[in-house]
C-alpha positions in Angstrom: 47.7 260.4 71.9 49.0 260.0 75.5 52.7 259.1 76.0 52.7 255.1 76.8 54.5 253.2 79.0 54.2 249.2 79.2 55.1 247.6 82.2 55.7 244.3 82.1 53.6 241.5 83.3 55.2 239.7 84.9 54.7 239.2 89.1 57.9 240.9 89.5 58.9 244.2 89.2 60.3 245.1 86.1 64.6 244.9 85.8 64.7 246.3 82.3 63.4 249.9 81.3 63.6 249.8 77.4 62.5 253.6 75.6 61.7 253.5 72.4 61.0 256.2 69.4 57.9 254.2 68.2 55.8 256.7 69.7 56.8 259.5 66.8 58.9 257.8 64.2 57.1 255.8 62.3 59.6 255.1 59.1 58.9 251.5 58.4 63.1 251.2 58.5 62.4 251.5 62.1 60.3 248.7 62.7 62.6 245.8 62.8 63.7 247.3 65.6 60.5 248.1 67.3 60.2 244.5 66.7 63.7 243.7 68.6 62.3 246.1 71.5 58.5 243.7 71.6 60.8 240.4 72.2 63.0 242.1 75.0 59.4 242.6 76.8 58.3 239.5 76.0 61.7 237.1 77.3 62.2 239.8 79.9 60.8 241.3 82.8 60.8 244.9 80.9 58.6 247.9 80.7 58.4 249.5 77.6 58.5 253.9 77.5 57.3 255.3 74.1 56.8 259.1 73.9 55.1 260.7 71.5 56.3 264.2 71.9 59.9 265.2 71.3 59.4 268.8 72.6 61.7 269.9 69.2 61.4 273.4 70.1 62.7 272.6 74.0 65.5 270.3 72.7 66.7 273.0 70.2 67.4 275.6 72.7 69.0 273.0 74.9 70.8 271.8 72.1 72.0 275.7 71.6 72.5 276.0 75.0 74.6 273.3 75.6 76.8 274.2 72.6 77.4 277.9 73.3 78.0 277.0 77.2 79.5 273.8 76.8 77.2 272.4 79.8 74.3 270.1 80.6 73.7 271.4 83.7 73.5 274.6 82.5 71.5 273.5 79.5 69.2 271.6 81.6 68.5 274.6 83.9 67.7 276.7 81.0 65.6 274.6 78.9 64.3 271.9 82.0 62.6 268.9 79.9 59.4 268.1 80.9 59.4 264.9 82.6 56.7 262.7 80.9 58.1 259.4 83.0 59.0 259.1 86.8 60.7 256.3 88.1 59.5 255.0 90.7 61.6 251.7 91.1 64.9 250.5 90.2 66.0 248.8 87.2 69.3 246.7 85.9 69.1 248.4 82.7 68.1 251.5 80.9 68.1 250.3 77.0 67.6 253.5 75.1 67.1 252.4 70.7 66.7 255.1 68.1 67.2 255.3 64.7 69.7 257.9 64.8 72.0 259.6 67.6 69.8 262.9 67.3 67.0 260.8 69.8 68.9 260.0 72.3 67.9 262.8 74.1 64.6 261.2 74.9 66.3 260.4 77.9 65.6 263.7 79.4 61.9 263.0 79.4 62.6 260.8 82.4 62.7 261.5 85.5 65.2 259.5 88.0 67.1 257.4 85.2 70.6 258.6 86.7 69.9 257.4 89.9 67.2 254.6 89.4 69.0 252.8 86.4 72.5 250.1 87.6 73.2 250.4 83.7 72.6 253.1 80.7 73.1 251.6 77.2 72.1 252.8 73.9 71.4 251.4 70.5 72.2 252.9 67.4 70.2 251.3 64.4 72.1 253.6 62.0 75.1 255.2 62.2 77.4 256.1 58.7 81.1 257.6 59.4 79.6 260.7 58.0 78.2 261.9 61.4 81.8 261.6 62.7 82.2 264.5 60.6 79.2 266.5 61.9 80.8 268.1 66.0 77.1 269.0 66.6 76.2 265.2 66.4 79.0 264.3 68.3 77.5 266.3 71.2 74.9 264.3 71.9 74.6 262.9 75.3 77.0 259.9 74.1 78.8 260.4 77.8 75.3 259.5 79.9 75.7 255.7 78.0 78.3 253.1 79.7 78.0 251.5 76.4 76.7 252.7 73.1 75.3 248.9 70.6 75.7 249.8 67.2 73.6 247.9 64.1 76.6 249.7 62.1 80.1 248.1 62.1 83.1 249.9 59.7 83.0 253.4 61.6 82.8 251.9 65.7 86.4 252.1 66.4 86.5 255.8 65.3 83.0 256.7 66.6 84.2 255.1 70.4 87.4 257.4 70.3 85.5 260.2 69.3 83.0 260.1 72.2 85.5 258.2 74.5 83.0 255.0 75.6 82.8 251.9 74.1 80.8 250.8 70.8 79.8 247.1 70.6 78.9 246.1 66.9 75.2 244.2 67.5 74.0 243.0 63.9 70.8 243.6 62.8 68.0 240.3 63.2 64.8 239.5 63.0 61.7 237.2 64.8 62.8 234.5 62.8 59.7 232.5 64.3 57.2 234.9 62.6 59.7 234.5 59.2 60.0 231.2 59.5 57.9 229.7 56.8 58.1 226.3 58.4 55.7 223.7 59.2 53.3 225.0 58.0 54.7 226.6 54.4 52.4 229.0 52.8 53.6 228.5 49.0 56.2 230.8 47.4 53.2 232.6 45.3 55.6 236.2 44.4 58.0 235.4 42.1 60.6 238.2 43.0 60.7 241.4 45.7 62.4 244.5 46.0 61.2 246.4 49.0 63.3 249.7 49.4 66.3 250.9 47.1 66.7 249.1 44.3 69.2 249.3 41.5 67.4 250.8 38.1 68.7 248.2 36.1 67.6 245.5 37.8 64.1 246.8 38.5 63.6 247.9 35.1 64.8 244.0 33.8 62.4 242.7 36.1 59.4 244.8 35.1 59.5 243.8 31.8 59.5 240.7 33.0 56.2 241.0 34.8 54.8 242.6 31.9 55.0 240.1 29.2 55.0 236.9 31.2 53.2 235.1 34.3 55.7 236.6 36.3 55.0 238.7 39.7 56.8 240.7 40.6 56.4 242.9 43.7 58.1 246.3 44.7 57.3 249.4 46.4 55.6 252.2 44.3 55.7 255.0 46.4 58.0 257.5 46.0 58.8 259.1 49.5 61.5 257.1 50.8 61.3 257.6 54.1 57.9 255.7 54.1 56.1 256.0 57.0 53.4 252.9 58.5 50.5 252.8 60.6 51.1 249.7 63.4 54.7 248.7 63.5 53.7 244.9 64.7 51.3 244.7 62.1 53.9 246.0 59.6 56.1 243.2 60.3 53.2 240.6 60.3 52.6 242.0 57.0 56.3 241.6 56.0 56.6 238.3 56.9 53.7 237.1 55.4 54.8 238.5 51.7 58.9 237.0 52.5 57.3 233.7 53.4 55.5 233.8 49.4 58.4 234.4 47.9 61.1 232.9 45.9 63.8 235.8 45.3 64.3 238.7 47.3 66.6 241.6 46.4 69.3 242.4 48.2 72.2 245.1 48.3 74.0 246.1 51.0 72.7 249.3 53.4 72.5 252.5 51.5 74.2 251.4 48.1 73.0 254.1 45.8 74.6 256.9 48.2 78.5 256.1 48.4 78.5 259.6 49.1 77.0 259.5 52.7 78.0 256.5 53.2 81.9 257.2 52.5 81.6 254.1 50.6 81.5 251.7 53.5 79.6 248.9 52.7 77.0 247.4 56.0 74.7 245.1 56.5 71.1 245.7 55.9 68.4 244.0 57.8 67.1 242.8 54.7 69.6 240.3 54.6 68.3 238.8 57.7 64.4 238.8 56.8 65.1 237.7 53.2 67.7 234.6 55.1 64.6 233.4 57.5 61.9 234.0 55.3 63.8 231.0 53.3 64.2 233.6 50.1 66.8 233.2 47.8 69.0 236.3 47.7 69.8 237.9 44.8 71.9 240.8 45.0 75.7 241.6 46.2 76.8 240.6 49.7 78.3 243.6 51.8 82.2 243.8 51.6 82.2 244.0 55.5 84.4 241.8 57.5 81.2 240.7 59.3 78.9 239.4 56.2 81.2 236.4 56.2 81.2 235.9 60.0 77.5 235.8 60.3 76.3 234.3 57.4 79.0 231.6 56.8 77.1 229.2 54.9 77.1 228.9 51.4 74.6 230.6 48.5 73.8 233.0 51.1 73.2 235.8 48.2 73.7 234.9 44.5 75.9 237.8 43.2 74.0 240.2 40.5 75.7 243.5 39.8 73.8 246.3 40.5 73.8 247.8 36.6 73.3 243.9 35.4 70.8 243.4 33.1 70.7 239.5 33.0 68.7 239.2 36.1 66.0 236.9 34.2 68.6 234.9 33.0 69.7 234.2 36.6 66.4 233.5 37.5 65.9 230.9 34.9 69.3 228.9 35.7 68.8 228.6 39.3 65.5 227.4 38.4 66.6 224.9 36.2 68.1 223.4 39.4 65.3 223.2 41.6 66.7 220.3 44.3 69.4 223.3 44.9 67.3 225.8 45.0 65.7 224.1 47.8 68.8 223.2 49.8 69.8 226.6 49.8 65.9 227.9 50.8 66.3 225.0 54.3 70.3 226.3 54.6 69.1 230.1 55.6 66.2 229.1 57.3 68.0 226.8 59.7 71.0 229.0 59.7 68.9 232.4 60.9 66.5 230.4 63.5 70.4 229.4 65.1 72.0 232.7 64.5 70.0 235.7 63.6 66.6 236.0 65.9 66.4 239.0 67.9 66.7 236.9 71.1 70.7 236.2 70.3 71.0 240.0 70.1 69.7 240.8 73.6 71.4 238.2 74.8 74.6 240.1 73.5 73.6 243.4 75.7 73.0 241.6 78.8 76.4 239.4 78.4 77.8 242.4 77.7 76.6 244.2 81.9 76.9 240.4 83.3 73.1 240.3 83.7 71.3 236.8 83.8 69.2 235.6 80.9 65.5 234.8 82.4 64.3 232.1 81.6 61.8 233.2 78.7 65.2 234.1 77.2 66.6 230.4 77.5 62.9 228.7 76.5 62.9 230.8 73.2 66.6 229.8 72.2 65.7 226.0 73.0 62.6 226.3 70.6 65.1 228.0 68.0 67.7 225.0 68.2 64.1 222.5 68.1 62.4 224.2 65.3 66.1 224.6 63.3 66.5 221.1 63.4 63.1 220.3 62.2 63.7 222.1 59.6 67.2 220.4 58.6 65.2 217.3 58.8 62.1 218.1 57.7 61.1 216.5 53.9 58.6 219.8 53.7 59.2 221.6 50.8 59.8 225.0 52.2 
């Protein structure tokens, strides 16, 4: 499989060069935001870099290089990256998203991105205070970023003075028009899901649930965590689709079975914002992070359950014994994530943040948001 680069569509040259590790991570934690980097192409005049080679061999010597000699240059001339990408035009913005600090050397497969890119921003989907810990990590190519977007919020103001640029918090999101389950709602068929880590407990409460009643209940089986997909946009179609049938999603904050890692800090999983726009009701405990409160101020956001209680079912039953609540709250995060949470907000954040204008795809889409979130205020629909 070639390396692929999309270029955008649109009459004029694209502004915005966004690289992605689509091409050889395929973890399905990715693909939110694989699905973040599809919108920037489609709101924006973007082209869209996706290598499928890492060269690990090459960027292990250079990694060893640059440690022993403290140098890129000297690094660079040892171990020269091939260049998979020439630029031959100039953009506004080089957008760089990875999963973890270890990619952002995909740079380096790019020819003419010092000189051809006005900006150089990177996106951190995950980033835990342990790697502050780890000086290898912190000598990744941090200093070729004017500004490094974090999806992680308790460790920025340590990680920025470690690597001396500044760290912008950016929460995660999602397409809350594919979540949205609204006008046309397909029936909340799945009683309860649990995609991901789950507490024991609770899983174990619910299974015997499923097992001796009309009760489904639907949760990942396999046992490689790091679970790895085909398509990342059919992934998320797919995702969608099963939020959209269902009443009650689980929900803990990012990481919760590994303190350890973690240093105990608690962030906030993009599950929160699927399970919101999908119009689930959250079940779960909220993140105790400073900015849980902040972007999802509204109330019954998640519906507290302990992760070693045992009355799950018993939740279950008293929320449904209130069902004009239960949909007040299902409208409340719909509405609330169409105004707040849809990946268009987010890159709207980054280009605020290098004084670039919006185009106007990006204004169109936040209209239709505002439209659509008022519909559903409004809306008698049963959603």
């Amino acid at each position: 499989m070639p390396n692929s680069i999309e270029h955008s569509t649109d009459k004029r040259s694209a502004r915005i060069l966004v690289v992605s590790s689509r091409g050889f991570n395929l973890a399905a934690a990715s693909c939110g935001c694989y699905e973040f980097e599809d919108l920037i192409c489609d709101v924006d005049d973007a082209d869209l870099f996706a290598p499928v080679n890492t060269h690990n061999l090459m960027r292990k010597i250079y990694r060893l290089t640059k440690y022993i000699g403290r140098s890129d240059r000297l690094a660079a001339k040892i171990t020269p990256y091939p260049k998979e990408f020439v630029i031959d035009s100039e953009y506004d913005l080089l957008l760089v998203i990875v999963h973890t600090a270890w990619d952002m050397q995909l740079i380096n497969l790019i020819q003419g991105w010092q000189e051809k890119c006005r900006y150089k921003a990177c996106l951190l989907s995950e980033f835990h205070g342990t790697g502050l810990n780890d000086w290898r990590l912190l000598q990744e190519p941090f200093h070729n970023f004017d500004i490094i977007f974090s999806c992680m919020y308790l460790c920025n103001d340590k990680l920025s003075k470690a690597i001396d640029r500044p760290v912008i918090y950016l929460p995660g999101g999602a397409d809350t028009l594919k979540f949205c389950p609204y006008p046309n709602p397909p029936g909340r068929l799945i009683d309860v899901i649990a995609l991901g880590r789950r507490p024991p407990e609770v899983h174990r409460s619910l299974l015997e649930q499923a097992q001796k009643s009309n009760f489904f209940y639907y949760y990942d089986t396999v046992k490689k965590q790091a679970l790895e997909i085909d398509n990342p946009r059919e992934h998320r179609m797919m995702l969608a689709s099963l939020m959209k049938r269902t009443r009650f999603s689980i929900n803990y904050f990012a990481k919760f079975n590994e303190p350890v890692f973690t240093q105990n800090s608690q962030e906030i999983g993009f599950r929160y914002f699927e399970g919101a726009a999908a119009g689930t009701i959250m079940l779960g405990m909220p993140p105790a992070n400073e900015m849980f409160p902040k972007y999802f101020d509204w109330e019954d956001v998640v519906i507290e359950v302990p992760a070693d209680s045992q009355d799950i079912i018993a939740k279950i039953a008293e929320l449904d014994a209130e069902p004009g609540k239960l949909a007040a709250m299902r409208r409340r995060n719909v509405a609330n994530s169409l105004l707040k949470h849809d990946w268009v907000y987010r890159w709207q954040t980054i280009l605020a943040a290098f004084n670039l204008t919006p185009r106007p795809a990006t204004i169109d889409r936040e209209q239709r948001l505002q439209e659509l979130a008022t519909e559903v205020e409004r809306s008698a629909v049963e959603i």
